[in-house]
Each structure stands twice: as structure tokens, then as C-alpha cells.
N, C-alpha and C positions, 0 to 999 in steps of 0.2 A: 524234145522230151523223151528220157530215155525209161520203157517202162519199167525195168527191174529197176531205175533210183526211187519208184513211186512210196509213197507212204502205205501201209498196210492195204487200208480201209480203199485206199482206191483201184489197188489192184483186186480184192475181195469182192467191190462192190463198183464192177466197171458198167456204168451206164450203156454201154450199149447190150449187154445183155439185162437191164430194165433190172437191175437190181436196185432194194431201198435198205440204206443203212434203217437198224430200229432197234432200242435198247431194251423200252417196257410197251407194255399191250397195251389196251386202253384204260385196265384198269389196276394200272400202273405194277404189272411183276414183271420182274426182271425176262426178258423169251432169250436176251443174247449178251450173256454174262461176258464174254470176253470184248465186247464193246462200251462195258460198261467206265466212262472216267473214273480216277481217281479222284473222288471227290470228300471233305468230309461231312458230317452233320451239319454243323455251323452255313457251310457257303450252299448247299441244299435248303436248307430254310431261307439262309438270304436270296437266294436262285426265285422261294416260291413269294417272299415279300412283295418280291420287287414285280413278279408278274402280277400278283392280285391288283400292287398300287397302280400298274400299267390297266390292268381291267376297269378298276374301281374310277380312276380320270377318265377314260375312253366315255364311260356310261354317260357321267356326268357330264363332258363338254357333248356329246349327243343331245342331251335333255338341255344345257345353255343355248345350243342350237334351236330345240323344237320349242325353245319359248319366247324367239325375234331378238337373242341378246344376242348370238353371233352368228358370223357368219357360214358359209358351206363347208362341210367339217370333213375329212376322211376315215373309218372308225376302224381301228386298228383288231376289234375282238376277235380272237380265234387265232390271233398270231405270235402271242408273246413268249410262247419260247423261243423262237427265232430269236425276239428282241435283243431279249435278258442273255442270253446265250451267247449272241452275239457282245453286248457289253461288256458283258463281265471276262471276255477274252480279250478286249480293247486296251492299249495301252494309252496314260496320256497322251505320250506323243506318236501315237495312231493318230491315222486322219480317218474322220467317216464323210463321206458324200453321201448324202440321205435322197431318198427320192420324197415320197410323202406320205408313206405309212410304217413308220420306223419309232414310233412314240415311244418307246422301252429303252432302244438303243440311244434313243438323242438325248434322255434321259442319264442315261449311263455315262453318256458323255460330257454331263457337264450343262444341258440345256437344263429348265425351269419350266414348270407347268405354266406360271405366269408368260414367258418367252413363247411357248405355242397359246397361250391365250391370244397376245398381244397377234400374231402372225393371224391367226380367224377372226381377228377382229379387224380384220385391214392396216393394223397396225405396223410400216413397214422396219419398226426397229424391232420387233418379234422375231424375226428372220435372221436376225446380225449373228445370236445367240454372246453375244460380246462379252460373256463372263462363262464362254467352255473353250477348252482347245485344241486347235484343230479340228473344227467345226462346220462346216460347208451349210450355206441358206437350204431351205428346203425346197427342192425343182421340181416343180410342178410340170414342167414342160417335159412331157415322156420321153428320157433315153439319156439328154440331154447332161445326165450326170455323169455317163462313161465317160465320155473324152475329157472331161475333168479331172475323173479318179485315175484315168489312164496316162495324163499329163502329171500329176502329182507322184505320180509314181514313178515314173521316168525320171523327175525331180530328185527326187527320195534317190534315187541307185545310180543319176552322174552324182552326187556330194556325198553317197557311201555314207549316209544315215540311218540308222538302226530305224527304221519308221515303217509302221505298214499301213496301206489304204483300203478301210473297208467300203466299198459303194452295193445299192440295192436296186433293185425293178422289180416291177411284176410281168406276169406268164404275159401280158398284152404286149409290153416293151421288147420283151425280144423280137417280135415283127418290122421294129422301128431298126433304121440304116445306123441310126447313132451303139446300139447293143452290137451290131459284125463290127462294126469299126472299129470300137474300144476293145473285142476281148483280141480282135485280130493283129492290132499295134500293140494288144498287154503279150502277146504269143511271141511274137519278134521280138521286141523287146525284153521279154521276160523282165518283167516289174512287179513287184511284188503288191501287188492288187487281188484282194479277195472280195471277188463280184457275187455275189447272191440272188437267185431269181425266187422272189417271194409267189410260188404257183398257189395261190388261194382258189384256182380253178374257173375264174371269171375277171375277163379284163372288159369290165363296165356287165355287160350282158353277154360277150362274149364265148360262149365256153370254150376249154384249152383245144379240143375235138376241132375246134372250126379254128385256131390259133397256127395249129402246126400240123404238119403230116409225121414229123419225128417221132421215133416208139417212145422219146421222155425229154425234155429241157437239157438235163444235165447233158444228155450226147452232144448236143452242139458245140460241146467245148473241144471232144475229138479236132472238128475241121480246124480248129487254132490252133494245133498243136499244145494243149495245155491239160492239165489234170481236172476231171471233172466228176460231180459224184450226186447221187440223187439221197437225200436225207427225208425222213419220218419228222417233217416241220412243226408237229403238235408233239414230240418226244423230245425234253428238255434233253435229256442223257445222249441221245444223237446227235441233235443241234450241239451241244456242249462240244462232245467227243469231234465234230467234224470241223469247228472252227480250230479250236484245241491244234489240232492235227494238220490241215490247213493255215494256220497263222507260223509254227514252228516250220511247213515248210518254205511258205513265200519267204518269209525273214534269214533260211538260210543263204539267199539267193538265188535260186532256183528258180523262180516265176510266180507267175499269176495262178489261180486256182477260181474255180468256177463250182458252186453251191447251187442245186436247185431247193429249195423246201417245201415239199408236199403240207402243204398246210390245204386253210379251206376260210374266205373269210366268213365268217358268221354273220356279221352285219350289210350295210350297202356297202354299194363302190364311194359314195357321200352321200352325205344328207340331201344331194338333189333327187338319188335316183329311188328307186322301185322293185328289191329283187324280185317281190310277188310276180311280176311279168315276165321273168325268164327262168323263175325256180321255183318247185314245189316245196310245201312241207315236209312231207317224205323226205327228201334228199339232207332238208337242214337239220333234223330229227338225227337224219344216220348218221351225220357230221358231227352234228352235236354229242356224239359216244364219243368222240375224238380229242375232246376239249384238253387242252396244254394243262388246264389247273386242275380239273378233276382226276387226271390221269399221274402228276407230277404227288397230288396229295394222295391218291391211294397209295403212293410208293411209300410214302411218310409215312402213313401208316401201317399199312405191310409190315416196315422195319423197327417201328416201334419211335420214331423221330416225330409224332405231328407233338409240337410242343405248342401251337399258335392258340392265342385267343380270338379267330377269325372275326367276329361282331366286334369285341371290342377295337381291332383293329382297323376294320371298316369303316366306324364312325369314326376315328382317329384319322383315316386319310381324307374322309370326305370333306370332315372341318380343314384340313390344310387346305385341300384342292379347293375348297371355296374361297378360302379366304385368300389363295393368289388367284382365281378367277373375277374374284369383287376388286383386288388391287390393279387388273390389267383392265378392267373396265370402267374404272376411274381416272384410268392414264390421259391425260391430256396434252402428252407432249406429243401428239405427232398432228401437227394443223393440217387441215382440210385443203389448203393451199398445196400444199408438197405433194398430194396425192395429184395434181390435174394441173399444174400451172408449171411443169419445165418436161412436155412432149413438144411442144412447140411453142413458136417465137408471139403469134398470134394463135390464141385460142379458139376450135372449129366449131362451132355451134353445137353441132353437138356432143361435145366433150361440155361445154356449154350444160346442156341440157340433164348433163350425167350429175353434173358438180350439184345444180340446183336441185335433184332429185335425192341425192344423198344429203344434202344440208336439211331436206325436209324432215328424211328417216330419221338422222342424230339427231333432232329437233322433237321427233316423236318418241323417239327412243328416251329422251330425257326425262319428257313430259312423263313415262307412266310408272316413273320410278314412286 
């Protein structure tokens, strides 16, 4: 990596000295007008649609959750300009490796809010996403998507195809062996993979403090030899401007690039856990000045753009979102057999025991329709 071929923004904004890209403050005016994209009115309100419909689903499959229709949910609030930011940079024939809070993005790509219904409901054809493309299952297994995105992209640059691979983590995964490995084979290789480290500031209960001794995430890409830069992850106009500028470089050839986004999640790590145990009011209060939607709308209006009917359009998403969440929970094509009958050749008593406990639940589950 040679630093005078870098693109502007990352020679500006070199993570080792703990710099953050930021375009607008929190309540949303322009602070660093020469980072500001080229954007016009039109893709700006489509930019802020598309975050509310990402907000306005998140709530709702939380609330499917907390009323026994589905299963352990991950809630994306607090993230969606990354998402949208990220998509709307996406090319079809871009690959994204999703990890599993990327709900905006997978959206952008061609997934269905029915498709992640179908995926929390145990549904394992939810995951396929079989009508987006270049679309990768969603991995649950922490890390486990690098050497994926790092193999597809190798892929991508021996056949000399115009294709780029976005994959994602959070600030917890970088801990994990499978994050050195992937950006250290995308460095040699230089393949055109743009990795993303979603720092919402907590991996489960973990804060980033007890995470890493590094001064920020993005430096880690220094030891791969690879370009790396710390973005304002609740500033659409950053997020914008840094995939923007990062997608035009991986695609010229050049390599991999490495995104951290200061974001902050707002909700749990999922619906199993509890932030009340590892975080105050206080803190979600301060965060909450930070919000991607409120800060993206006061720009709109600032400049005189807010054209939305927000309520009307609200009840407008929620009746869609219900009505592919009632469609995927009506789904009956995926038998109870397929989930527990091809791990082994004879079934272990208790896989046994699992099977019988879930026929009871779908069975209760029926009953209080």
C-alpha cells in the first residue's frame, strides 16, 4: 500500500492519529462541507425512506418477538445509516456477506422482510434469500464471514470481474482469529473486499474498553497493510461519502479497505439479553442525541427538502411489514422433520427430546391464534 495512491479521506482521516470522518452534527448542519457527497434531493429522501422502513421493521419484528410469534431477534436500531449507506453504494453484481445485523443492507440487496421473518422463525429457506443476488445466508457464527468475503474476492480478481464484496462484524468480532485472517489474506492478496466493523460500543455486555487496547478499530487495518479509516456511523453523509470513496477504490484494483462505524446500538445485543445490566440511562439518553434519523431529517430541513408525510408513511410500512410477517408465519413449507432428522443416522435421545418440545410449542403456538 503505497500512501500517496490513497484516496483523500484516508490520508486526512488516518486512523492512527484517531481521526473521525463527520459530515453533519447531531442536529444534522453541515460542520465539514468538503466532505460533504454529491448527492441530490431525490436520493436524500430516498437515503431517509429507506432508514425509517429499516427502523419502522426492526420495532415491529422486536414486538413479533415479545409476543411468542418468533423467535431470538437481533435489533438493528441505532444503525441504519451504515445500512442504507452501505446499499445504496451496492452494485447488483456486488456480493454482500452479511453477518446478522445488517437489516437495511440485505434489504437493499434484494432480501424481503418476509425472508428475515421466515430466518427468526426457524424457517431454514429464510436464509437462502433465493430471489436477491449475490447474497450470502446470514452468519451467525462470529467472524466466520471473512474467509468467505475473502475467498469471493480472490474469486472476483483471478476471473478479472467488475464485482465488489461487502462483508460486516461488530467491535466483539474483531477479537475472533477468523477477522486477522481474512483482512491479512485480503492485504496480500489485495482483493477487492470492503470489510466494515459495525462498533455499536458493546459486543453482548462487553464494552470496546475491555474489547481492545488499540487508540480505534480502524488502525488495525495499518498491520495488513491495507487502507483504513474511522467514520461518524450515525452520519448518513459520512457513511455515504466513505463507502462512495472506498468502493471506487477496491474496484480499481487496488485492494481491500477496512470501515470502522462509530455507531452505538440503541436496542439489545437480542432479544435474549438485558442492556439494563451493563448500561445506564445516562449513556442511552447521550446516544440517543446521536440518532441517524433525527440527525439525517434535521439536514432536510435545514435545507428546506423535508417533503415526507412521516405518519402517513409509517402506517403505510407497518401494514406491508405485517402483512409479509402474517405471510411468513403461515408458511408451511418447511417440515419439522428437516430441522432434526439428517444430523445423524440414528437419532440421540436427546435431539429426541428437542424435536418433541418444539412439536409442543408449534402446537401451542397454533392453538392461540
Amino acid at each position: 500500500m503505497i500512501h500517496n495512491d490513497l484516496p483523500a479521506i484516508f490520508r486526512d482521516f488516518n486512523p492512527i492519529e484517531d481521526k473521525m470522518l463527520q459530515v453533519i452534527d447531531n442536529k444534522g448542519k453541515v460542520v465539514h462541507e468538503a466532505w460533504m457527497p454529491a448527492l441530490d434531493d431525490k436520493t436524500i429522501i430516498e437515503a431517509y425512506t429507506q432508514m425509517l422502513y429499516e427502523r419502522i421493521a426492526d420495532e415491529m419484528a422486536v414486538s413479533y418477538q415479545r409476543q411468542g410469534r418468533m423467535y431470538t431477534y437481533t435489533p438493528n436500531m441505532g444503525q441504519e445509516a451504515i445500512h442504507i449507506a452501505a446499499g445504496m453504494n451496492m452494485r447488483r453484481e456486488d456480493w454482500m456477506v452479511p453477518s446478522f445485523r445488517e437489516m437495511g443492507t440485505l434489504l437493499a440487496k434484494g432480501a424481503t422482510m418476509k425472508d428475515m421473518f421466515l430466518f427468526y422463525l426457524g424457517n431454514e429457506y429464510g436464509g437462502s434469500f433465493k430471489d436477491a443476488h449475490h447474497l450470502l445466508p446470514i452468519a451467525i457464527s462470529i467472524g466466520t464471514q471473512f474467509h468467505h468475503a475473502v475467498g469471493i474476492g480472490y474469486s472476483v480478481k483471478y476471473q478479472k470481474k467488475d464485482e465488489l464484496v461487502y462483508t460486516f462484524i461488530g467491535d466483539g468480532g474483531t477479537s475472533e482469529g477468523d477477522f486477522s485472517e481474512g483482512l491479512n489474506f485480503a492485504g496480500v492478496w489485495q482483493v477487492p473486499v470492503i470489510f466494515t466493523i459495525q462498533n455499536n460500543q458493546y459486543a453482548i455486555s462487553v464494552p470496546v474498553s475491555s474489547q481492545t487496547n488499540s487508540i480505534n478499530l480502524a488502525v488495525k487495518s495499518v498491520a495488513f497493510g491495507i487502507p483504513g479509516i474511522k467514520v461518524d456511523g450515525n452520519d448518513f453523509f459520512a457513511m455515504y461519502h466513505a463507502y462512495q470513496t472506498a468502493s471506487e477504490y477496491a474496484r480499481s484494483g487496488k485492494g481491500a479497505v477496512l470501515i470502522e462505524a462509530f455507531t452505538y446500538r440503541r436496542g439489545a445485543h437480542t432479544t435474549s439479553d438485558d442492556p439494563s445490566k451493563y448500561r445506564g440511562k445516562d449513556e442511552e439518553e447521550l446516544w440517543g442525541l446521536t440518532d441517524p434519523l433525527i440527525r439525517l431529517k434535521g439536514y432536510m430541513q435545514d435545507k428546506g427538502i423535508w417533503t415526507i408525510d412521516e405518519r402517513e408513511l409509517i402506517e403505510e410500512y407497518k401494514s406491508e411489514i405485517d402483512a409479509q410477517f402474517v405471510d411468513a408465519e403461515n408458511n408451511k413449507s418447511y417440515p419439522i422433520d428437516d430441522i432434526f432428522e439428517h444430523m445423524y443416522t440414528d437419532m440421540p435421545d436427546e435431539l429426541k427430546r428437542q424435536k418433541m418440545e418444539y412439536a409442543q410449542f408449534l402446537s401451542w403456538k397454533e392453538k392461540r391464534r
